[in-house]
N, C-alpha and C positions, 0 to 999 in steps of 0.2 A: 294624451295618447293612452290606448289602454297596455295592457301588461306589455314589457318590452322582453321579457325572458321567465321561462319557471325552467328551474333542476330537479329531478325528480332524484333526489338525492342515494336514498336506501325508499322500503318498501315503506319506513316508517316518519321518512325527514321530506320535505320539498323546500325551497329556495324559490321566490316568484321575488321579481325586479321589475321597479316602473320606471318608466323617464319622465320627467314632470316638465309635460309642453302645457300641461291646459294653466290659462289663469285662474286666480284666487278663487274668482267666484263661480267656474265653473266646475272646482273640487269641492265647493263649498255645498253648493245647491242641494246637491241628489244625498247628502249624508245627514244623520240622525244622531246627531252627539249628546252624551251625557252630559249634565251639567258642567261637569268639572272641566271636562275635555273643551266645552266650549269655553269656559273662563279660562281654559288654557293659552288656546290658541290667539284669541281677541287680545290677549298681555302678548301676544307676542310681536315685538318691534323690526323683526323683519321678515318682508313677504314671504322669503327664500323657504325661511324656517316654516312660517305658516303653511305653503303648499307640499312643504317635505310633510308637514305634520300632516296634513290631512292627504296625501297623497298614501300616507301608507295604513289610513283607514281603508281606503279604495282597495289595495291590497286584501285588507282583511277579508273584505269584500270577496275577493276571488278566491277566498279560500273556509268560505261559506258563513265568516264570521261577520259580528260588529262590532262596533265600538262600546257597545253594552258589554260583549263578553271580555273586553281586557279590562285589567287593573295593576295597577304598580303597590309593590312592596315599601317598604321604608328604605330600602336602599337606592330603590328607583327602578328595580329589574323587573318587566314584564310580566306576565299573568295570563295564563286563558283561565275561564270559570271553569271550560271540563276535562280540565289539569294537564293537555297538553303542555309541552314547554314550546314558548315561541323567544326570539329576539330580532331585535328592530335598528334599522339605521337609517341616516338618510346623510348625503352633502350632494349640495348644488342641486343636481338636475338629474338627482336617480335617489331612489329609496329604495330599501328592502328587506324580504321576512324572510327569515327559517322557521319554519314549523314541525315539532319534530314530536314522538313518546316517549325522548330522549333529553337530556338536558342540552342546548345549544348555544354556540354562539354567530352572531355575523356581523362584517363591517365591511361598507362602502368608502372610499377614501379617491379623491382625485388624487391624479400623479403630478407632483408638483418638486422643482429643484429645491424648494426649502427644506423639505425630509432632510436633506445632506446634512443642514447644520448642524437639525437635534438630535442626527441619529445616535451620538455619544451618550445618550438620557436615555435610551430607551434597547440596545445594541450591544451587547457583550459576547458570547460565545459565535456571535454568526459574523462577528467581524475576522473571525478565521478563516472565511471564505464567501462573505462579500467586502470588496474595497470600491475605494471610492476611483479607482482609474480604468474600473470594470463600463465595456458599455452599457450596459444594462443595470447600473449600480442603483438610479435611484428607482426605477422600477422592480425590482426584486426590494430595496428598504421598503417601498411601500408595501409588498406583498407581507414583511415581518411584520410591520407595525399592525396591518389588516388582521394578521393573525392574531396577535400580541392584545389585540382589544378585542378581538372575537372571543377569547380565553377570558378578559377579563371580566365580559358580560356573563361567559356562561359561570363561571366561579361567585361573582359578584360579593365579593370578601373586602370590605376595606383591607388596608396596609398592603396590598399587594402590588407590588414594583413588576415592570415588564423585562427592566434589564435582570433584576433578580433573581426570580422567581418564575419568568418565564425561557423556554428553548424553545428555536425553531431549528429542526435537521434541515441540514444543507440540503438544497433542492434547486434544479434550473426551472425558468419561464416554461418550455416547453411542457415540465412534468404536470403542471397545473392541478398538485398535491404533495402533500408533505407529514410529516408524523411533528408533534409537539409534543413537549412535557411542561408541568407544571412543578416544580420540586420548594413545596414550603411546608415550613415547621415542620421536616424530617419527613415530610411523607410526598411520595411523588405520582402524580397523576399522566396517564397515557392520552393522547388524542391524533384522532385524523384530521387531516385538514385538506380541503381544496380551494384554490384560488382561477380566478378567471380575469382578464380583462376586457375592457369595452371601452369604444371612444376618450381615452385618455383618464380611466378610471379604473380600478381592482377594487375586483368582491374579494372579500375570503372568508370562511366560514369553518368553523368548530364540530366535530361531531364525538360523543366517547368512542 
């Protein structure tokens, strides 16, 4: 399928999201992989991962790049060559970029009843106004957690806890945005945030 959604976020951010119906080889075909990228992908032991990987080349694609111009760090965080900031995710059956002049984060996450368990690992100050007998409980966990690694991509610091050293403000499904903080080693960081659902899935996304 081609693009399933772009957000045209600020004048200088956008958000494009695929749904991945095509098979392996018909994401395969039409792309131009660097070496690496291609000893990437071919190590990788499941299809799922495989077409999320290359699915979100095809994105690049619509947003005039390739697979030339990204490169990963030592941390493993994203790259464009003409210093854009991008970040990348993918599960199941949707993948997606932020592309920003800004430093960014984003995460796709299906909504699934297991959030409930770990939400204790990951869950501190927002458990003063999500509970777990709330209708909408695990869908708002997954909107924090979404955020909670959207933060953690655009920071890309080892030692960083989400219960810790991240905050999400109390926010309902409706507002489909929220303010975050970042608060370590004494110094604390401001962010916006939007979050969206789709067929039994949340975006959410980081911007300064």
């Amino acid at each position: 399928m081609p693009l399933y959604k772009s957000i045209s976020v600020n004048s200088q951010t956008t958000v494009k999201i695929w749904k991945i119906e095509e098979s392996y080889d018909a994401l395969f075909q039409p792309l131009d992989l660097k070496p690496q990228s291609l000893q990437r992908v071919l190590g990788m032991k499941s299809e799922l991962h495989q077409r999320g990987f290359l699915s979100v080349r095809h994105l690049l694609h619509e947003f005039g790049y390739t697979d030339q111009d990204l490169y990963y760090d030592d941390n493993g965080k994203p790259h464009l060559k003409d210093g854009k900031h991008i970040s990348i995710t993918h599960s199941f059956t949707f993948s997606g970029v932020i592309i920003s002049d800004n430093k960014v984060g984003i995460d796709i996450e299906k909504q699934r009843e297991k959030i409930g368990v770990i939400a204790h690992k990951f869950v501190d100050y927002e458990s003063n106004y999500v509970k777990p007998t709330d209708e909408d409980y695990i869908n708002r966990l997954t909107v924090i957690w979404g955020i909670k690694e959207s933060l953690y991509k655009l920071f890309a610091t080892p030692g960083m806890l989400f219960k810790e050293h991240f905050l999400v403000i109390p926010f309902m499904l409706k507002d489909g945005a929220t303010v975050a903080w970042i608060d370590y080693k004494n110094k604390k960081y401001r962010y916006n945030t939007a979050f969206l659902e789709f067929e039994g899935f949340t975006c959410a996304y980081v911007v300064p």
